[in-house]
C-alpha positions as CSV (number, residue, x, y, z in Angstrom):
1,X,-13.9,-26.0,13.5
2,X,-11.4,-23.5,12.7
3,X,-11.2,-19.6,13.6
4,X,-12.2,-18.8,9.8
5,X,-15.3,-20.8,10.2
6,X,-16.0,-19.2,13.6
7,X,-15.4,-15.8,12.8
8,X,-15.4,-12.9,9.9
9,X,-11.9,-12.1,9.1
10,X,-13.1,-10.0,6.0
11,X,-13.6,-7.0,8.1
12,X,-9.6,-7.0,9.0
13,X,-8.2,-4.5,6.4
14,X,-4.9,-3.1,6.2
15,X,-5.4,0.8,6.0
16,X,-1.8,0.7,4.3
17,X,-3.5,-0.7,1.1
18,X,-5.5,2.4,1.3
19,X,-2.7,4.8,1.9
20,X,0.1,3.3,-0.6
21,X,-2.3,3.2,-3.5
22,X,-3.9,6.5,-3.4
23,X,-0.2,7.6,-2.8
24,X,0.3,5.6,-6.1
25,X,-2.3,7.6,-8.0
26,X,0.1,10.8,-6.7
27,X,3.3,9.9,-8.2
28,X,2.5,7.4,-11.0
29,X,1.9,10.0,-13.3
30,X,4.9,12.2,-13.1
31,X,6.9,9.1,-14.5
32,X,6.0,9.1,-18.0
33,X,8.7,6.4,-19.1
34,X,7.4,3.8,-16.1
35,X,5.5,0.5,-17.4
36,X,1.9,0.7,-16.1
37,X,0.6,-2.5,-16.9
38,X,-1.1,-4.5,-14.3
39,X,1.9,-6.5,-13.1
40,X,4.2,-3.8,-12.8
41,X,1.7,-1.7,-10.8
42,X,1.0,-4.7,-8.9
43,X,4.8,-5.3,-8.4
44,X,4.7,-1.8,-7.3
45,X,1.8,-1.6,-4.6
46,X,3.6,-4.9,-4.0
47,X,7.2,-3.7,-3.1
48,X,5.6,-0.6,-0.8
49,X,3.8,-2.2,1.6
50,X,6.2,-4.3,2.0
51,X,8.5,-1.6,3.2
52,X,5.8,0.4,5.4
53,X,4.4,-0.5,8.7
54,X,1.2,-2.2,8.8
55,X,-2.1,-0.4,10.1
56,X,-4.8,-2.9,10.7
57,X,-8.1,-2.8,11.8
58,X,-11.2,-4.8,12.4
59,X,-14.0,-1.4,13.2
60,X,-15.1,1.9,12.4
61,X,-13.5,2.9,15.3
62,X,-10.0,1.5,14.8
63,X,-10.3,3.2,11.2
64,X,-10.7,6.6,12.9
65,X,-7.4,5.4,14.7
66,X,-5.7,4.3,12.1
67,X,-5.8,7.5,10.1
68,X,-5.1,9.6,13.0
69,X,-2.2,8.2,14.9
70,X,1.1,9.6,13.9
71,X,-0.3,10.7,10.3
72,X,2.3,12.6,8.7
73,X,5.3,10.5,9.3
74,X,3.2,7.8,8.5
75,X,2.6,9.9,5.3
76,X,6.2,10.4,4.9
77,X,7.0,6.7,5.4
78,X,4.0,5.7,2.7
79,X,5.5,8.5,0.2
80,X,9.4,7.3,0.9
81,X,8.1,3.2,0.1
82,X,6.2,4.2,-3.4
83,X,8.8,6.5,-4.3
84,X,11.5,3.5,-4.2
85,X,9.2,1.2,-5.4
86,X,8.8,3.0,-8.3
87,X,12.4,3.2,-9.0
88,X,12.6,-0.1,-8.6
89,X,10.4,-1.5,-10.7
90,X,10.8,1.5,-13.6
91,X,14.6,-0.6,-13.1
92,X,13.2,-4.4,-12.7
93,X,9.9,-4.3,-14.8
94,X,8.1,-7.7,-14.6
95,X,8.4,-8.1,-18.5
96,X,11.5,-7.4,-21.0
């Protein structure tokens, strides 16, 4: 039997999801000329958390951590990602 039999992996969340796409709903609209179809928001929320640090966790508990520890250069480092990621993709969108 293996581990995702035995246990619940669901419950494992990456609070970066969280973090880079409300920081999305911040700075998507200021770029009026950027492609907001699915795939190049996708491509988007792809390309940021690929550059942040990841912030799982598996309780209520290690939420409350998660949002605590080292918050605003976390903030700063979630901001930074989209911001490029944007740029990016506004440059590279998925579809001619």
């Amino acid at each position: 039997m293996g581990l995702r039999e035995q246990y619940d992996f669901d419950s494992l969340i990456n609070e970066a999801e969280r973090l880079v796409i409300e920081e999305m709903g911040r700075q998507l609209p200021r770029h009026k000329t950027l492609c907001t179809c699915e795939e190049c928001v996708l491509d988007i929320a792809a390309f940021a958390l690929n550059q942040v640090r990841p912030r799982y966790r598996a309780s209520l508990l290690g939420s409350i951590y998660a949002r605590q520890s080292d918050a605003p250069a976390y903030a700063r480092e979630v901001q930074k990602a989209v911001g490029e990621a944007i740029q990016r993709i506004k440059a590279n969108p998925a579809h001619d």
